[in-house]
N, C-alpha and C positions, 0 to 999 in steps of 0.2 A: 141524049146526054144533057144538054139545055136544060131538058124537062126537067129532071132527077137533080140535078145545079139548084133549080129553082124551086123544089120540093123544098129540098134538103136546107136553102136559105131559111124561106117561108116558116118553115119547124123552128128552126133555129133564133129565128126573131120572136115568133108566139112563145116559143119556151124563156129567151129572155123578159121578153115583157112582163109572164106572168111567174117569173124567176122575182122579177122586183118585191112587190109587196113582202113574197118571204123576206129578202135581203134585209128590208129596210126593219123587220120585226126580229132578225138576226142580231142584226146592229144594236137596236133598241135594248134586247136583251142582254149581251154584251157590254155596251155601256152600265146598266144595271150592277152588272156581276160585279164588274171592275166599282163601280162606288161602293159596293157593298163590300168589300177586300181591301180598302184603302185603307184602312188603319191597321191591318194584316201587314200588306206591302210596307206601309209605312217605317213597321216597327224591322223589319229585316233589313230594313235599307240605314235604320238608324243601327241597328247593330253592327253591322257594317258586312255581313251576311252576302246583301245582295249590289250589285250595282246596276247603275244602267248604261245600257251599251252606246253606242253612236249611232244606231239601226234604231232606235226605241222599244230594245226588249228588258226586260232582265238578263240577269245574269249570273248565276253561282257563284258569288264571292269564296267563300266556305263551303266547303260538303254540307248538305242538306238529306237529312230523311224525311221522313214518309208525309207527313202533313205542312210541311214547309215547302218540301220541294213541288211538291202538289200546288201550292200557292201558286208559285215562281212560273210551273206548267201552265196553269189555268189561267193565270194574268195574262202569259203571252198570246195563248192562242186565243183571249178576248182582243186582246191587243191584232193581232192578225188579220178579224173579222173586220174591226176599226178601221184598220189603215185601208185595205181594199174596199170597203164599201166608201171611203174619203177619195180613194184613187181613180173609182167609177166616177164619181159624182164630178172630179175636177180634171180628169184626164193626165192623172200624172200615175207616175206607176206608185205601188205597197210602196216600195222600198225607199222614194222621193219619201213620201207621205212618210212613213219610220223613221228617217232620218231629220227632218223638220219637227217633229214631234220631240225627236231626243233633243232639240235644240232648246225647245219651249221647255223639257222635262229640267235641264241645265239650266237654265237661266231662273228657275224655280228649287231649286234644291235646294235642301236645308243645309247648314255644315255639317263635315263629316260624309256625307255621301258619294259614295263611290261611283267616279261620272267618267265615262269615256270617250276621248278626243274623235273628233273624227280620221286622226294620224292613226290611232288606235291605243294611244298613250292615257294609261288609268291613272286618273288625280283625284283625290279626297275633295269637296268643297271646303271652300275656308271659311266666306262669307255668305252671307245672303244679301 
């Protein structure tokens, strides 16, 4: 039993170890995708389309089809990648990490953008 404990750790650490380099090429990519979509996101968020949440996702302001909502999908789930490889790195969970991040996203929003409290209360910006 010991033995099979200490296999099964021993695996378990080799596969993280060599789990990193992926991750951090994950990441890398990710970040990528999302600068290359900012001006995508940008203009949804000025339409008033999308907001952001208090988790640091988007969010379907409006009903979206097919190449929009796609945006809104594809932003989060880089955004997803983001946070937990920020989470490993500092030992705090996704979610800590998501939720700091909407704070930075708030404190940066232009007017007009649809920004949610961490009450869960949605308000327009006014200012920058």
């Amino acid at each position: 039993m010991q033995q099979t404990i200490s296999r099964f750790l021993m695996t378990f650490i080799a596969g993280a170890i060599l789990a990193l380099p992926v991750m951090a090429d994950d990441t890398a990519q990710a970040a990528e995708r999302i600068k290359q979509r900012l001006a995508q996101v940008d203009q949804l968020k000025a339409a008033g389309s999308v907001g952001e949440d208090a988790k640091g996702f988007l969010v379907e302001r409006t009903p979206l089809s097919g190449r929009k909502a796609s945006i809104v999908s594809s932003e989060n789930a880089d955004r997803r990648v983001i946070y937990a490889a920020t989470a490993m790195k500092t030992g705090q969970s996704a979610e800590q990490v998501g939720a700091q991040r909407a704070l930075q996203i708030a404190e940066r929003a232009r007017p007009g953008v649809w920004l949610q409290k961490p009450s869960g209360e949605w308000q327009k910006r006014r200012r920058a």
